[in-house]
Legacy VTK file of the C-alpha trace (Angstrom):
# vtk DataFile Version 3.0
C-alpha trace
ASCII
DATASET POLYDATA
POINTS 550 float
-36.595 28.928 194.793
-33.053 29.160 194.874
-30.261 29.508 192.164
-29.452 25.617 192.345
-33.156 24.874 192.405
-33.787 27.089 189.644
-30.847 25.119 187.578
-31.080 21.997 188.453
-35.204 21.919 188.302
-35.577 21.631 184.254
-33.578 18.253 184.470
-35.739 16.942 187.577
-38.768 17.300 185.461
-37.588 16.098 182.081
-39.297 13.122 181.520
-37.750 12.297 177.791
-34.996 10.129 176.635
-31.482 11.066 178.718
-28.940 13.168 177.352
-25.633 11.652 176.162
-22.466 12.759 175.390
-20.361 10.729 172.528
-16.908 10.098 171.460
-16.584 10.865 168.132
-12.753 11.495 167.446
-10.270 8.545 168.335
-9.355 7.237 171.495
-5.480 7.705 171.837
-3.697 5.668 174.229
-4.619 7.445 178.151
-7.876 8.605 177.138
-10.043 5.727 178.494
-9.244 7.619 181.739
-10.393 10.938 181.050
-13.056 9.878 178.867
-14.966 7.498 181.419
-18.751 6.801 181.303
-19.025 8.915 184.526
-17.083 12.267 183.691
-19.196 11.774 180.124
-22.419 11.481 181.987
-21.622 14.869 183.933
-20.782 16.185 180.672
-23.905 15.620 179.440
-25.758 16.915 182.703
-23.677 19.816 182.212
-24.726 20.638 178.145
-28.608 19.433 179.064
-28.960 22.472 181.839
-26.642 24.647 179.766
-26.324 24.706 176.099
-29.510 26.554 175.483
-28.450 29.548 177.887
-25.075 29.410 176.170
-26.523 29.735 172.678
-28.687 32.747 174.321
-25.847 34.092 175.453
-23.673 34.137 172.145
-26.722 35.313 170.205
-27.197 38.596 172.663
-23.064 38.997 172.049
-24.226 39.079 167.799
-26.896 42.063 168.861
-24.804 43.508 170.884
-21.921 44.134 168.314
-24.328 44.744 165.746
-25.673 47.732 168.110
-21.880 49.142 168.402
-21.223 48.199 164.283
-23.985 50.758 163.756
-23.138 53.539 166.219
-24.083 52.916 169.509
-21.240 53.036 171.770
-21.017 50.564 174.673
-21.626 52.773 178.033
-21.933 51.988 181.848
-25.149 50.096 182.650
-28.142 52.575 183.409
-29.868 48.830 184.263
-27.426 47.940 187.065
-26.476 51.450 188.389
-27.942 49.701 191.781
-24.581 47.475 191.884
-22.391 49.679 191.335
-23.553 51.913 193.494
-24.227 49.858 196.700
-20.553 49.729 198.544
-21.804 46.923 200.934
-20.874 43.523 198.193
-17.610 41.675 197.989
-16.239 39.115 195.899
-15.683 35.600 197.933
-11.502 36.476 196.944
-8.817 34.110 197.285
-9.281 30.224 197.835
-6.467 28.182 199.449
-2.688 28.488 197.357
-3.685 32.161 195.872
-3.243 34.831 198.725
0.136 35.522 196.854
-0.348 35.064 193.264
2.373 38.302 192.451
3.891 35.868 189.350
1.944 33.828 187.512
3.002 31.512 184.455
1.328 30.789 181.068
1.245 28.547 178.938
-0.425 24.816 177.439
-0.689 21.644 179.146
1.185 19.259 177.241
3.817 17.431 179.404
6.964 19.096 178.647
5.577 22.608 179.061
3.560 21.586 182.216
6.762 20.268 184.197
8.431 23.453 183.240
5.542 25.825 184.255
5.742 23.489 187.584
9.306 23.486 187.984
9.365 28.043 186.906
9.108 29.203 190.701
5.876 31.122 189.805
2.879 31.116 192.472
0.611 30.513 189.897
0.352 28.310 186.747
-1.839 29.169 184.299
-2.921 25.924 182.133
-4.310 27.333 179.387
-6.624 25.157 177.481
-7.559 28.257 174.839
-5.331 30.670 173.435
-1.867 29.096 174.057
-3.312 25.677 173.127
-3.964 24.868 170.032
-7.166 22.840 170.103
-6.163 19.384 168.343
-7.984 16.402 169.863
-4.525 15.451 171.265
-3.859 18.722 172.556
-7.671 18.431 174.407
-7.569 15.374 175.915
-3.527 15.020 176.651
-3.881 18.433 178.659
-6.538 16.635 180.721
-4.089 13.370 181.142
-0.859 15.779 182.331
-2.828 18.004 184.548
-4.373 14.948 186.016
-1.062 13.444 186.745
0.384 16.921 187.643
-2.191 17.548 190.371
-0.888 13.922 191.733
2.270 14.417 191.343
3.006 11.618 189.243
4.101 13.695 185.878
6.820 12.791 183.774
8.395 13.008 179.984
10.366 11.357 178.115
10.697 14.061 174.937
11.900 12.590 171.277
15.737 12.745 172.057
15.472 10.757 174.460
15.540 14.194 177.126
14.154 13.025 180.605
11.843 15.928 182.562
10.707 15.522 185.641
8.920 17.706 188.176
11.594 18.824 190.715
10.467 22.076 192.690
9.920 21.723 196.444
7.082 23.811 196.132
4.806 23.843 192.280
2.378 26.853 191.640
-1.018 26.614 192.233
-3.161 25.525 189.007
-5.100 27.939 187.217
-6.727 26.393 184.500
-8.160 28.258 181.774
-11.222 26.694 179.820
-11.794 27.562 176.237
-14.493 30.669 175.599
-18.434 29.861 175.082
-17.845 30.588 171.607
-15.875 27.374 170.464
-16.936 23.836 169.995
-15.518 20.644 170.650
-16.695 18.377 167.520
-14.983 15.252 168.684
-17.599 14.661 170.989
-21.360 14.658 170.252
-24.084 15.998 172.746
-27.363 14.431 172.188
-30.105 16.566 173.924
-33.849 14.805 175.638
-35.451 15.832 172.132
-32.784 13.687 170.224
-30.512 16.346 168.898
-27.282 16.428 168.042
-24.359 18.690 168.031
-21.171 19.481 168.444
-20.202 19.655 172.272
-18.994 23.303 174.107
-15.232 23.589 174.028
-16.021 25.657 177.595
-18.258 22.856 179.023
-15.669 20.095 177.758
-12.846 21.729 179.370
-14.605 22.796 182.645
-16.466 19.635 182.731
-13.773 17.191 182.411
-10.672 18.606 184.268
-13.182 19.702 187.464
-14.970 15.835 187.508
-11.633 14.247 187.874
-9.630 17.052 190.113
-11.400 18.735 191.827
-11.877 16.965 195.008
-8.313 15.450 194.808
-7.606 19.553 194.874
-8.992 20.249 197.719
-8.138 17.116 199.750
-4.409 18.808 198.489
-5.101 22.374 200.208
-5.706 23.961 196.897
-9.003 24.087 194.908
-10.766 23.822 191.462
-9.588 27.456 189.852
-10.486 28.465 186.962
-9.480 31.623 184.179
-12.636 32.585 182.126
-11.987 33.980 178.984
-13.562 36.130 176.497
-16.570 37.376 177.947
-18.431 39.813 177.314
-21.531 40.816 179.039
-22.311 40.163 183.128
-25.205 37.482 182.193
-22.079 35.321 180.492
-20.292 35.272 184.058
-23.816 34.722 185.604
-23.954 31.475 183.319
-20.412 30.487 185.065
-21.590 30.769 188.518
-24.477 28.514 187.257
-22.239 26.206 186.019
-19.976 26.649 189.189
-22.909 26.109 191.414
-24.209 23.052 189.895
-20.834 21.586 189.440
-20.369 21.966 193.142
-23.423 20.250 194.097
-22.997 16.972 191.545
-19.588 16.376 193.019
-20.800 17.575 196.732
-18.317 20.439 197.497
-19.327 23.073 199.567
-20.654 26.060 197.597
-17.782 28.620 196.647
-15.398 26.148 196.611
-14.775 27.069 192.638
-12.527 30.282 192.304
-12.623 31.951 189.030
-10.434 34.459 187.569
-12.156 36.820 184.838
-10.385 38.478 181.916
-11.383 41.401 181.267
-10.351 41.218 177.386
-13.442 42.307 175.396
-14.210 45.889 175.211
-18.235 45.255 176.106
-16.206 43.905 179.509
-14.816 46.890 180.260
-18.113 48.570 180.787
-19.136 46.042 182.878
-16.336 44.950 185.489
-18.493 45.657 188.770
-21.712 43.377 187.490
-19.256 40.504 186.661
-17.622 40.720 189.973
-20.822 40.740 191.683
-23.204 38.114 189.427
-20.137 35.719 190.136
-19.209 37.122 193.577
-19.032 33.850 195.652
-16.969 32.151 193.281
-14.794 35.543 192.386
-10.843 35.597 193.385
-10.133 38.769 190.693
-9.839 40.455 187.119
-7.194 40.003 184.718
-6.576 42.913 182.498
-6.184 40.686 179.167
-3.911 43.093 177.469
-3.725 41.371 173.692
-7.337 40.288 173.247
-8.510 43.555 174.472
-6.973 45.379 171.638
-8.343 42.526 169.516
-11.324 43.660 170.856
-11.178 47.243 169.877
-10.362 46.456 166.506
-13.072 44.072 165.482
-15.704 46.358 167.646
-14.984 49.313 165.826
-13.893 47.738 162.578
-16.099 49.970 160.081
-16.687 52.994 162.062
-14.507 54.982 160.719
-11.040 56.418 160.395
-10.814 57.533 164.188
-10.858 53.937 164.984
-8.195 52.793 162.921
-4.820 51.895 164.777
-1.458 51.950 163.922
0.936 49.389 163.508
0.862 46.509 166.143
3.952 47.567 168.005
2.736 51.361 168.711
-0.295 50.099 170.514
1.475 50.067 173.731
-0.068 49.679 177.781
1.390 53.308 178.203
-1.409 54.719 175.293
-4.324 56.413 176.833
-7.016 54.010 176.367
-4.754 51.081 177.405
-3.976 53.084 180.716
-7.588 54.156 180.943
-8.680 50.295 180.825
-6.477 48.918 183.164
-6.140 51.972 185.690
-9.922 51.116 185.824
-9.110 47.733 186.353
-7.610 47.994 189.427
-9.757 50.396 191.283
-13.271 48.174 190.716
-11.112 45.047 191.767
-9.588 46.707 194.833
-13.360 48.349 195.912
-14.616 44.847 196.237
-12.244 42.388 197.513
-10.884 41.444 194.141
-7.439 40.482 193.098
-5.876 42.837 189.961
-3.709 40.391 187.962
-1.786 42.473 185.161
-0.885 40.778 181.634
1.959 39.458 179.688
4.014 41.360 178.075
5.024 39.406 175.007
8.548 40.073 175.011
10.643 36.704 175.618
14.179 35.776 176.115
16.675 34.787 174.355
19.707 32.864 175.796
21.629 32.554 172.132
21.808 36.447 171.904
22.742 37.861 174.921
22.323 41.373 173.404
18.614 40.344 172.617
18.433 38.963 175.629
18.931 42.012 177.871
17.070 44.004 176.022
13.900 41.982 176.222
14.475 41.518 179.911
14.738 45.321 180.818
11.340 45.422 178.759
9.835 42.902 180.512
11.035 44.356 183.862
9.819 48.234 182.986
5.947 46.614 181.859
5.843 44.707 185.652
7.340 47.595 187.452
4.097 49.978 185.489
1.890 47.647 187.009
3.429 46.743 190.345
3.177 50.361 190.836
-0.145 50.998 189.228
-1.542 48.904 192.311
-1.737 45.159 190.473
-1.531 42.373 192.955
0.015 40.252 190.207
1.217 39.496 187.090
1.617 36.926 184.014
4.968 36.083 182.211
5.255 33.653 179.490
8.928 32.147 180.376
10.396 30.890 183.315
13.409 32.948 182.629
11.103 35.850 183.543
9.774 34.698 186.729
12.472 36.256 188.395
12.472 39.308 186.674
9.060 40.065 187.329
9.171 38.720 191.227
11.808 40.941 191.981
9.772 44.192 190.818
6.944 43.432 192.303
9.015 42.300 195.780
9.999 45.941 195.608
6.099 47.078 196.042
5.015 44.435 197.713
7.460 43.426 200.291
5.718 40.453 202.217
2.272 41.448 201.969
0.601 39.227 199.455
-1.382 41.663 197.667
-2.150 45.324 196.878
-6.382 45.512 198.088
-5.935 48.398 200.181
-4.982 50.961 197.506
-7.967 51.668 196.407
-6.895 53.761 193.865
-9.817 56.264 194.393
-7.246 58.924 192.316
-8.555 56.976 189.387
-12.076 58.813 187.738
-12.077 56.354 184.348
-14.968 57.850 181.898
-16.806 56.099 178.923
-15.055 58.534 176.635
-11.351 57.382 178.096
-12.351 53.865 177.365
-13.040 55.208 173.832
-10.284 57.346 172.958
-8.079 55.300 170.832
-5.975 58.490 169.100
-2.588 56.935 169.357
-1.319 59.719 166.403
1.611 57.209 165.106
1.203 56.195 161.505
0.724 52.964 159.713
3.895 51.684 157.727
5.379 49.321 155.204
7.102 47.111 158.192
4.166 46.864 159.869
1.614 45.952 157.417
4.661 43.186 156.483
4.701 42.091 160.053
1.340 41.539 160.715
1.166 39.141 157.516
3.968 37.900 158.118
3.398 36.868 161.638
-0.338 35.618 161.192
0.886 33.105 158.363
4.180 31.439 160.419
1.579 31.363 163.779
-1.424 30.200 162.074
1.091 27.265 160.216
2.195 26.016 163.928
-1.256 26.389 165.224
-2.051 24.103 162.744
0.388 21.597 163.474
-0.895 21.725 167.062
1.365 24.437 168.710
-0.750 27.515 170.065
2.286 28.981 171.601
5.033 30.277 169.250
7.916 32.027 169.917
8.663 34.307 166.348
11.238 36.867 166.225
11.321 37.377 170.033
7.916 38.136 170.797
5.362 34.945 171.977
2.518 34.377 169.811
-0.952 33.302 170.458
-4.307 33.089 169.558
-5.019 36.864 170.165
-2.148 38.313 168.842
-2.585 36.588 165.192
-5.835 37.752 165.736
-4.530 41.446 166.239
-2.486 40.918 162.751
-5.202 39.771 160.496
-7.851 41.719 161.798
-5.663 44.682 161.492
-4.940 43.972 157.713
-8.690 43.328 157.423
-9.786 46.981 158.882
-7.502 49.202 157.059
-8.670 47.439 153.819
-11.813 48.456 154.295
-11.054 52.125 155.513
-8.806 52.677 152.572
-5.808 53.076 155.083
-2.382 54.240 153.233
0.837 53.540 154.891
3.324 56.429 156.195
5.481 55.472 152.985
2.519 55.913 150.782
2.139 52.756 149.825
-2.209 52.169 149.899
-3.193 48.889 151.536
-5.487 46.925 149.446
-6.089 43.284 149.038
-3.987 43.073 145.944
-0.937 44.583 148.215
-1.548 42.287 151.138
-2.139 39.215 148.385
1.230 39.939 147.152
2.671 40.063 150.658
1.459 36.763 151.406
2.892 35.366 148.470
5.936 37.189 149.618
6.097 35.510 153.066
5.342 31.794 150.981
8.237 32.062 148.899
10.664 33.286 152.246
8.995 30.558 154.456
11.810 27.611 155.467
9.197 24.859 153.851
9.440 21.310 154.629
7.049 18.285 153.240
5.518 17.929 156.823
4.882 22.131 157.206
1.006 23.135 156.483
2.557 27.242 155.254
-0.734 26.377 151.950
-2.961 25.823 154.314
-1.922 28.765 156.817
-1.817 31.003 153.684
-5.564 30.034 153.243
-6.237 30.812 156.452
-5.209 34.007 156.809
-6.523 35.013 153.393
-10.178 33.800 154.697
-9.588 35.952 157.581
-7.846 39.083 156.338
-9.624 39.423 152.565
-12.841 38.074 152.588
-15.734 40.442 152.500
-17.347 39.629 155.918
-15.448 39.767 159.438
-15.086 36.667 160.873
-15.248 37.151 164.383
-12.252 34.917 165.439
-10.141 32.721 162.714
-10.247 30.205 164.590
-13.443 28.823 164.224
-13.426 28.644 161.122
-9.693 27.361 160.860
-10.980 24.606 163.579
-13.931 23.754 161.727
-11.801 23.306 158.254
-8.946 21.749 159.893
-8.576 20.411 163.233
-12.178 19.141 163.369
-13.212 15.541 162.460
-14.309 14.921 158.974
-18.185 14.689 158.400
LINES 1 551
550 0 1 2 3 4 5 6 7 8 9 10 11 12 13 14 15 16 17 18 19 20 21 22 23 24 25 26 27 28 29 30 31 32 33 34 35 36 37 38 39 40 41 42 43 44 45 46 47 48 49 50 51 52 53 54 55 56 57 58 59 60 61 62 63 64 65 66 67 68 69 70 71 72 73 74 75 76 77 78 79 80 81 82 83 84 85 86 87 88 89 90 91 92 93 94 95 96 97 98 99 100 101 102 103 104 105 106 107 108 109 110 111 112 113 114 115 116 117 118 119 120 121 122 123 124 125 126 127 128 129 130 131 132 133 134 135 136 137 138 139 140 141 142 143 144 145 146 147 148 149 150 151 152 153 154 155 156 157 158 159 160 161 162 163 164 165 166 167 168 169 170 171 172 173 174 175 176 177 178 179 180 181 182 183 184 185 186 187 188 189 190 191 192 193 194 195 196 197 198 199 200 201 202 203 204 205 206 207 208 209 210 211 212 213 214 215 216 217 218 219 220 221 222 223 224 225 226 227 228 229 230 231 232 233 234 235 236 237 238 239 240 241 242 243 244 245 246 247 248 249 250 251 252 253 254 255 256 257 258 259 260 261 262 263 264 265 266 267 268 269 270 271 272 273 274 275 276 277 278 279 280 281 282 283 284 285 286 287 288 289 290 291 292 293 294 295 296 297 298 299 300 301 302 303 304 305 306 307 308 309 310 311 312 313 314 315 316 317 318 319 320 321 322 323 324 325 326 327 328 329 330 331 332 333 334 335 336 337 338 339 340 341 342 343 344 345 346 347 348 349 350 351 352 353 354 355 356 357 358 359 360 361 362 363 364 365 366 367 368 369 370 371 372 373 374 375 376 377 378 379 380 381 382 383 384 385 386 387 388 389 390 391 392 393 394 395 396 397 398 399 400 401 402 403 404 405 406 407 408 409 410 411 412 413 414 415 416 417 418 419 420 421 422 423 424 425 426 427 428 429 430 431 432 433 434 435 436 437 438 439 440 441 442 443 444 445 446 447 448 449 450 451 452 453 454 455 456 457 458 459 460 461 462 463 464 465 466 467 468 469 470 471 472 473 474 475 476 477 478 479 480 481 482 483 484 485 486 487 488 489 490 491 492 493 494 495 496 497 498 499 500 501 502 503 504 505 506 507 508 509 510 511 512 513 514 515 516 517 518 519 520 521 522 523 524 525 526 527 528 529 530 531 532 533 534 535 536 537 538 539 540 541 542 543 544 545 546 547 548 549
């Protein structure tokens, strides 16, 4: 039997009532057309033959960290020693539009900030439907309308002033879209399994599900493809769930099979162990790894959050790519991409510009330009920026490795011999201080407000914001809490210091009537105090906020 026979059987042979996907948040005015009866219907093929394994797969991630919370470091697989060791696989590589993908653009789908990702002069866009999105109904569904009308070139804004945009470049980047993790729901739309339950609907499946139905044969008819980012995993059998999904997907809509590209980041310390058996359980639908810099060290943090004082890191800004583990990680990176056919795309550095200060300016574009010259260097084949002012500061360094090849696959980087223990080693020996316990409060509060208000990408005090750098802030605060962590200036950090900092930050907030700085305050407490980790805010925040009202 093969792998589409063994996914696609269970639904052949389910007799019961059929499974159905509803609408249970608003129809806005476009929606009709993403939300059709058809691209429902797939959505509900695609949570019938899926959900289960995805709630396997989350519950193994839950043993897993509960194995590592009580001492049992994550290590190479004995159980797939096999794949790393046979040299013969390769990964399927580049579809059509991403043999050069040397700059590549993030950032969320909503019209304005799709035309200028289109109109940046990067090879690649990444439309990111998870961390740089903040996951509003709107925001879901009116990414799905612009990247619809992007990939048919019939995308245009008119902003609030009255400010026209329009896509102008002769030539756009190719799409990369990037679904939300397996961990989050969508709760404005209802899946009803054969048995006649309900719940909420994957945010994954509803991203996938929707923007592949409706593009990606109009991709391919365009010389591109259906590309996608997959974030947050954590263990090969969650990228062998993708190429299930990948496989299927191809056969409903009757594309050839490896049509689908994915991109994987590697941003989850279980990952890191594992970067051969996700290249190879998604190998004919695998164009590369992306070392996902700010997650990872999310990663680390929450992994190792009560094991001790050797775990604990310093302040945010000390946790640089040039620290050992961080070198260690994506050094590692590159060699397992390069061995099998796999493109190494490096991450975003999260300084931005800043065309008011010119002093400011300059001196976040020579950092920008020293991260993408480390990683041109280091043998990356690409790279992310988060501006289009810094497309062409990061083209030109990696033009200077480059030249006109498109890539980097034949250094193999066989110099590199990465151990378990340099994935480990987080010794940093820089202190925690005043500033930066501040920072991180400070930060987590004025992102979590936008997020709120449906921005997931926020530009604060010349650094961009995300998901996974709030979640660096608060899960910082929340570790050296617990370890009994005392900052450089002596001060100890305890939740009665970090209460009074967020009252701090409320009373020095610029508040308006419209601003949601309570509710952000709320959030952060939940996150930062409470007894119990949650594993990412957002859920919760989602759940509490954005969600619709039972």
């Amino acid at each position: 039997m093969t792998l589409l026979d063994q996914t696609i059987a269970p639904h052949r042979a389910a007799p019961r009532t059929p499974p159905a996907i509803d609408v249970v948040g608003p129809m806005r005015d476009g929606f009709a057309g993403i939300l059709t009866p058809d691209a429902l219907a797939f959505l509900a093929q695609l949570h019938e033959l899926f959900a289960g394994p995805r709630y396997d797969r989350l519950a193994a991630r839950l043993r897993h960290g509960y194995e590592i919370g009580n001492g049992r470091d994550p290590r190479f697989r004995e159980d797939t020693r096999r794949i790393r060791e046979d040299l013969s696989w390769r990964v399927a590589g580049p579809g059509p539009g991403l043999a050069d993908r040397r700059v590549e653009i993030t950032g969320p789908t909503d019209p304005r900030m799709t035309i200028n990702a289109l109109n940046s002069g990067a090879r690649v866009w990444l439309a990111d439907q998870e961390d740089a999105t903040s996951p509003t109904w709107e925001n879901v569904i009116g990414g799905q309308i612009s990247l619809a009308a992007a990939i048919r070139g019939t995308l245009t804004h008119t902003a609030a002033n009255g400010r026209e945009y329009a896509v102008t470049a002769e030539r756009t980047p190719t799409i990369v879209m990037r679904p939300r993790g397996w961990h989050l729901e969508e709760r404005h739309l209802a899946f009803t399994d054969a048995h006649g339950r309900t719940m909420a609907a994957s945010g994954s499946l509803v991203d996938f599900g929707l923007y592949a139905f409706h593009n990606a044969r109009e991709l391919v008819e365009r010389g591109r493809g259906p590309y996608f980012y997959l974030p947050k995993i954590e263990q090969a059998e969650e990228a062998r769930l993708w190429d299930q999904v990948f496989t299927f997907t191809e056969h409903y809509l009757g594309l050839a099979h490896g049509t689908i590209r994915a991109t994987v980041l590697i941003e989850t310390l279980p990952a890191a162990f594992q970067m051969e058996e996700i290249l190879y359980e998604l190998r004919d639908h695998c164009a590369g790894l992306n070392a996902g810099r700010w997650d990872y060290i999310f990663s680390l943090i929450k992994t190792y959050r009560g094991r001790g004082s050797r775990f604990v890191l310093p302040d945010r800004n000390e946790v640089t790519m040039t620290v050992g583990f961080m070198r260690a990680y994506t050094e590692l990176l590159v060699r397992t991409c390069h061995r099998r056919g796999a493109y190494a795309i490096g991450g975003m550095s999260a300084f931005i510009p800043n065309r008011r200060d010119p002093e400011a300016n300059e001196r976040a574009l020579a950092k920008v330009a020293a991260d993408k010259q480390r990683e041109a260097r280091d043998g990356f084949d690409g790279t992310w920026v988060a501006h289009p002012d810094l497309v062409p500061v990061a083209e030109a360094e990696f033009d200077a490795v480059l030249g006109d090849r498109p890539h980097q696959l034949g250094r193999v980087r066989e110099d590199v011999q990465v151990r378990e223990r340099h994935l480990l080693d987080l010794f940093i020996g820089r202190g925690i201080t005043d500033a930066g316990v501040r920072e991180n409060v400070e930060v987590a509060i004025r992102y979590i407000e936008a997020w709120l208000r449906g921005q997931g990408a926020v530009a604060i005090d010349g650094l961009m914001e995300d998901a996974a750098t709030a979640e660096i802030s608060r899960s910082q605060i929340w570790q050296w809490i617990r370890q009994d962590c005392v900052t450089t200036e002596g001060t100890a950090i305890t939740r009665e210091h970090v209460a009074g900092l967020i009252d701090a930050v409320l009373r020095d907030a610029p508040r308006t009537p419209e601003d949601r700085f309570d509710d952000a305050a709320d959030v952060f407490r939940d996150a930062a105090l409470s007894p119990t980790f949650a594993p990412f805010f957002t859920t919760k925040a989602y759940a509490d906020h954005l969600a619709p009202r039972a």
